[in-house]
C-alpha positions as a printed Julia matrix, in Angstrom:
338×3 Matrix{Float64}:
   0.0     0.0     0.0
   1.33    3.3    -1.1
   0.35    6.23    1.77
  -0.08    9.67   -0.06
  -2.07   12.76    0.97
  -2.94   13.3    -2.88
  -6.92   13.39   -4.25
  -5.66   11.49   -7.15
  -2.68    8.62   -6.56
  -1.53    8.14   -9.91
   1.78    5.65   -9.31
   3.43    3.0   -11.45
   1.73    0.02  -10.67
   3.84   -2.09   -8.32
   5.29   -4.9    -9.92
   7.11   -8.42   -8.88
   8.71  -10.51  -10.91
   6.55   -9.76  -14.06
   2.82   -9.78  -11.84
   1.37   -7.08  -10.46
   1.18   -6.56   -6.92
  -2.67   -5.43   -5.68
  -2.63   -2.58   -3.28
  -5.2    -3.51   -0.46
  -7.13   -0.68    0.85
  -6.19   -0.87    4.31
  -3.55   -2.58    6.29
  -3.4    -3.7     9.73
  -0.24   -2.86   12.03
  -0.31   -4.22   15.47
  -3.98   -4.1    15.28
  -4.33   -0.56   14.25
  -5.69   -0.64   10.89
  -5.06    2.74    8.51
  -5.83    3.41    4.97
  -3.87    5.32    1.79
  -4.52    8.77    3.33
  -3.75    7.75    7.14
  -7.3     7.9     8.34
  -8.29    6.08   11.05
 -12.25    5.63   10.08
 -12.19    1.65    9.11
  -9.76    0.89   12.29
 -12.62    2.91   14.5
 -15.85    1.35   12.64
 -13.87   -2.5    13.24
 -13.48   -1.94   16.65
 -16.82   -0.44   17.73
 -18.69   -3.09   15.95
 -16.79   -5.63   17.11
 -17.33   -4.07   20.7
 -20.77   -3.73   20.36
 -21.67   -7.56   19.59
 -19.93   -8.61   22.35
 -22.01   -5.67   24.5
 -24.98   -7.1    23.22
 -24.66  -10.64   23.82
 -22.93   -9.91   27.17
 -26.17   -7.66   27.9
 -28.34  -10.46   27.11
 -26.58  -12.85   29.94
 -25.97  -10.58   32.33
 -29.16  -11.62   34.37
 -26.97  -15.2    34.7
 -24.02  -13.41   36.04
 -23.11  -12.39   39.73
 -21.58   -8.94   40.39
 -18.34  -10.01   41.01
 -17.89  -11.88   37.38
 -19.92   -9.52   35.16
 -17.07   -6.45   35.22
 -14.28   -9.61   34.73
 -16.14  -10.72   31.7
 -16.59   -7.45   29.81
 -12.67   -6.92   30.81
 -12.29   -9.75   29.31
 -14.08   -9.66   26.28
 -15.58   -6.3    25.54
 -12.72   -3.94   27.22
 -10.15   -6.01   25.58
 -10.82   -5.82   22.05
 -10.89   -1.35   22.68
  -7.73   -1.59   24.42
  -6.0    -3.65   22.09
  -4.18   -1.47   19.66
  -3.41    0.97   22.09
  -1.59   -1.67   24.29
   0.22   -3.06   21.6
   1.93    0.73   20.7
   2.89    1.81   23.82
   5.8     1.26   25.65
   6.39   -1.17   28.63
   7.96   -1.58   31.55
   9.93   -4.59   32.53
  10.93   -6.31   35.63
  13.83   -8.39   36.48
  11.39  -11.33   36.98
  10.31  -10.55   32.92
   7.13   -9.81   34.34
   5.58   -6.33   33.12
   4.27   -3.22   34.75
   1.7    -0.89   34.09
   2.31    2.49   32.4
   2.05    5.63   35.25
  -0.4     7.7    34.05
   0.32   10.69   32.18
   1.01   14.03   34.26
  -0.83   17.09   33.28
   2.5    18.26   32.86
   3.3    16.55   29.39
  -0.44   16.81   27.91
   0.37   18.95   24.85
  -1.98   22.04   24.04
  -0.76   22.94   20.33
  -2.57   26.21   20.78
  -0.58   27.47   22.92
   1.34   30.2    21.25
   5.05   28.59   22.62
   4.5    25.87   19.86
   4.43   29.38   17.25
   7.7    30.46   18.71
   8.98   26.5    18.67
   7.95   26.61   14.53
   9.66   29.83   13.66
  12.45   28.84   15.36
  12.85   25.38   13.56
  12.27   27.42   10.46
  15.57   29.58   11.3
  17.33   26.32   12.0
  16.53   24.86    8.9
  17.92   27.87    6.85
  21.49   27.82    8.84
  24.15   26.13    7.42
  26.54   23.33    9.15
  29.03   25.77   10.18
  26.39   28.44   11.39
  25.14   25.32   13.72
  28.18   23.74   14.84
  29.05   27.85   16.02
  25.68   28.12   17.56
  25.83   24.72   19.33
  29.18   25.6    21.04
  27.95   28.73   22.07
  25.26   26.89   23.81
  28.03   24.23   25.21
  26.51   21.09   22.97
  27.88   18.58   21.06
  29.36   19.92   17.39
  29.8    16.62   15.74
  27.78   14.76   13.5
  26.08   15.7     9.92
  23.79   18.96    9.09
  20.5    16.68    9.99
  21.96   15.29   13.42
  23.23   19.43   14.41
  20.07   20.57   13.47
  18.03   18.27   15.35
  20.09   18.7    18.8
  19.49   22.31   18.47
  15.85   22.14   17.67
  15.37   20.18   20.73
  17.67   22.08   22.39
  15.47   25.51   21.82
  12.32   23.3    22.24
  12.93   22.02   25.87
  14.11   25.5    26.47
  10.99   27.44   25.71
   8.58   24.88   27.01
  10.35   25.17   30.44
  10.03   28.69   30.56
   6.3    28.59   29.71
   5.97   26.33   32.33
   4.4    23.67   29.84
   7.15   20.77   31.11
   8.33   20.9    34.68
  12.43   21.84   35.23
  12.46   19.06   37.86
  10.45   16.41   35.08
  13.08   14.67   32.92
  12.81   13.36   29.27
  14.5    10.59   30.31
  12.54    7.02   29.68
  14.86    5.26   32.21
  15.54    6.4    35.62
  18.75    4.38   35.69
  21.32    2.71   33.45
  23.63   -0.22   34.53
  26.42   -0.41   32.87
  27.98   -3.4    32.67
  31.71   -4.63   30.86
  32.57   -8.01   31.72
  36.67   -9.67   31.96
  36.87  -13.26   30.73
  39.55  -15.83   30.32
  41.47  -15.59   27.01
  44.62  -16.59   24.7
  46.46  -14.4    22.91
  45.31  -16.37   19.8
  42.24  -17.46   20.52
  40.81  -20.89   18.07
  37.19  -19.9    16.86
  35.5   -22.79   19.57
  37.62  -21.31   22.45
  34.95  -20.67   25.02
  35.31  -17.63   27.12
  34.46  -17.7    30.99
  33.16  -14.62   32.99
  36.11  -13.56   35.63
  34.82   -9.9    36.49
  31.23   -9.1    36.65
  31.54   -4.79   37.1
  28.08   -2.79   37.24
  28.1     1.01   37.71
  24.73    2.44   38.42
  24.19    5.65   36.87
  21.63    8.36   37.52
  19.67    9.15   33.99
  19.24   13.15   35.87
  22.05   13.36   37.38
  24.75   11.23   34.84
  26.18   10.39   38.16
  27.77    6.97   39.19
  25.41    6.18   42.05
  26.93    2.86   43.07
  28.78   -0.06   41.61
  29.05   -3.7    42.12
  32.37   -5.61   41.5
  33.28   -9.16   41.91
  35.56  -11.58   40.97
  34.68  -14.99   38.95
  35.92  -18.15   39.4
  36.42  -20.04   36.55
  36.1   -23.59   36.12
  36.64  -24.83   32.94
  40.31  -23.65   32.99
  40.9   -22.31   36.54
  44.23  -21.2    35.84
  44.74  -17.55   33.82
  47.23  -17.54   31.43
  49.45  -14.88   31.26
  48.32  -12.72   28.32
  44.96  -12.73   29.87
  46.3   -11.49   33.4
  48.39   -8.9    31.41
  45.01   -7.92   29.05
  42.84   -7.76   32.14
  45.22   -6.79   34.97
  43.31   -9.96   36.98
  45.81  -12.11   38.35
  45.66  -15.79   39.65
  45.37  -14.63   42.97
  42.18  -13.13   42.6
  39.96  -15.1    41.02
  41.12  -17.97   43.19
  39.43  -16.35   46.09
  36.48  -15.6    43.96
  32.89  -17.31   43.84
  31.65  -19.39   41.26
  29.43  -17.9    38.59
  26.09  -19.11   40.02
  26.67  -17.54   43.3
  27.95  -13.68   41.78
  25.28  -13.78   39.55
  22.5   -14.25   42.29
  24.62  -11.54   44.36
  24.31   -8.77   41.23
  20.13   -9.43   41.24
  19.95   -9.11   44.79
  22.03   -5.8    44.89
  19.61   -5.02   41.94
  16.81   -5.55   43.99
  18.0    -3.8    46.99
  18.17   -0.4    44.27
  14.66   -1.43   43.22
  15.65   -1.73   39.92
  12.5    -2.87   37.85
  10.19   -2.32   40.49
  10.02    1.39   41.25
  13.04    2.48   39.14
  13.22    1.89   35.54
  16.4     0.97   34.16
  18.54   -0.7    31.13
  21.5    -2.4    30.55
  23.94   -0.85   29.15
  26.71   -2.36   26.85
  30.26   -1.58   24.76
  29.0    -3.79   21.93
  26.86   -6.84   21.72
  29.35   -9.34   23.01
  29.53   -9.0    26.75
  25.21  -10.48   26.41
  25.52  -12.22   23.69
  28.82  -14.15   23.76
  29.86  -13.89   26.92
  27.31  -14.38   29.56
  25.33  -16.78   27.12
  28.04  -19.29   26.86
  28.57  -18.52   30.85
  25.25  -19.3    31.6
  25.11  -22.44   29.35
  28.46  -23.63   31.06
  27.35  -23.41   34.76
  23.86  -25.03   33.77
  22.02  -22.32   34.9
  18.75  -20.21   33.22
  19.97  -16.83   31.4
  19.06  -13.71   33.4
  15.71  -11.93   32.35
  17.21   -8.52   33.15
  19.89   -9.37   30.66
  17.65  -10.18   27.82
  17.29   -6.99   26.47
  20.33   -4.16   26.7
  21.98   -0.83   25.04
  24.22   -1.21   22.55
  26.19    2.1    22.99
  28.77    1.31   20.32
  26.12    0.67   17.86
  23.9     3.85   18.9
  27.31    6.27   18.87
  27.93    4.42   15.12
  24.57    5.16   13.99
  24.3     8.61   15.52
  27.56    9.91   14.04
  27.16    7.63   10.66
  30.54    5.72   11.7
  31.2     2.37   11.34
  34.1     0.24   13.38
  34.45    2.46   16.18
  36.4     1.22   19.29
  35.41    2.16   22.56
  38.1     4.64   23.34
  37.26    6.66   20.18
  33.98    7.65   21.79
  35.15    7.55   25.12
  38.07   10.09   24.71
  35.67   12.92   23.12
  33.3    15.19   25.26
């Protein structure tokens, strides 16, 4: 389906390998269904019909329900199939047990009133933005101590949102104190393993350091840490490329705990920060192998389940890569700028 706010859509037909490819007139995504011109008017008829039979028939057997079942069964049946869509769009909150929690309603604080004459100001200064060139916004950015790298599209954005936070605070539309931020903490986490100095492609790396730093979304402030040493087991003994890579030496992780234990230490000290209960948090990674590679092949080695709060994480080397269009960085690239 080609979208298009045109009367009159008059495209190449779409074709595939010689056949032509019939444009529905609607498409469903995630149960929201829309049409060519983004209108919502099929998605809204679906839903209230659908709503409405199972209304009726739940009208017609409510005289065999008791008090306490009838608002269950229209949750159930009836509420459901209104709440759907919106349920499947928004974003969710996720404990360290996997389970999920409920969205906090929406302060009056972030309800948006477009007619508010700030969002005039907000538009004709977007419209200046988009007129400057790179090195007018790379000047005006340091003036305003912000970030200068990136391309014209990436400048112009962080000073758009820059000016946009600015005058909405001062029209007392968002709250100084409220923060944009989605997650009230990030834990940061860079595990040491065993290694060779040429290590064969089935060499199977074991967790020696397990190093979490807690940081403060508001603040950017290290809160607290957590630090142990692993035990390995598969070959206890480090050689001594690894102790020179890692600065761990024998001494240390022979004192250590096994795997099992640590990792049932770091969710308790999570717990004790109420991580995923009233704080929200991520994990937060130098590139995908400390998760994937790493504590997947740790977990599978001491026989135990992988961790729910490690399912999911922050790639930061592929988010800096994407955000500055680079490709290949190492971590001290990023690391070593402001």
């Amino acid at each position: 389906m080609i979208i298009s706010n045109k009367r009159e859509s008059n495209h190449c037909p779409l074709m595939f390998n010689g056949i032509t490819i019939t444009e529905p007139p609607t498409i469903n995504i995630l149960g929201a269904t829309i049409d060519q011109k983004l209108n919502w008017t099929s998605h809204i008829n679906t839903v209230a019909t659908r709503a409405g039979q199972r209304l009726g028939i739940l009208q017609r057997v409510t005289h065999h329900l008791t008090p306490q079942n009838l608002p269950t069964i229209y949750k159930e049946e009836t509420r459901s199939v209104m709440e759907y869509s919106p349920l499947a769009w928004v974003k969710q909150r996720s404990r360290l047990d996997g389970q999920e929690l409920p969205m906090k309603a929406t302060p009056a604080a972030y309800v948006k009133d477009f007619s508010d004459p700030v969002y005039k100001e907000i538009a004709v200064t977007n419209g200046h933005i988009n007129r400057m060139t790179r090195d007018e916004l790379r000047t005006k950015l340091a003036e305003l101590h912000l970030e200068t790298r990136g391309v014209k599209d990436v400048l112009r954005k962080r000073l758009k949102n820059y000016y946009k936070k600015q005058k909405l605070t001062q029209t007392l539309l968002i709250k100084p104190e409220c923060s944009d931020m989605y997650y009230d903490y990030i834990c940061v986490i860079d595990f040491e393993a065993t290694c060779e100095e040429n290590n064969p492609p089935e060499y199977l790396h074991e967790i020696i350091e397990f190093p979490v730093a807690l940081v403060n979304t508001r603040t950017l402030e290290i809160e607290d840490t957590f630090q142990e040493y692993v035990k390995p087991e598969l070959k206890p003994k480090l050689t001594e490329f690894c102790t020179k890579l890692t600065g761990i030496t024998q001494d240390m992780v022979d004192k250590a705990g096994s795997f099992p234990d640590v990792l049932q230490r770091v969710v308790d000290w999570m717990r004790e920060k109420e991580l995923g209960t009233n704080c929200r948090y991520a994990v937060l990674t130098d590139g995908s192998w400390d998760m994937s590679k790493f504590l997947n092949v740790q977990c599978h080695l001491s026989s135990i389940e992988y961790p729910r709060f490690a399912k999911k994480w922050i790639n930061i080397r592929k988010c800096y890569g994407n955000f500055y269009k680079v490709v290949n960085i190492a971590a001290k690239a990023f690391i070593d700028h402001p």
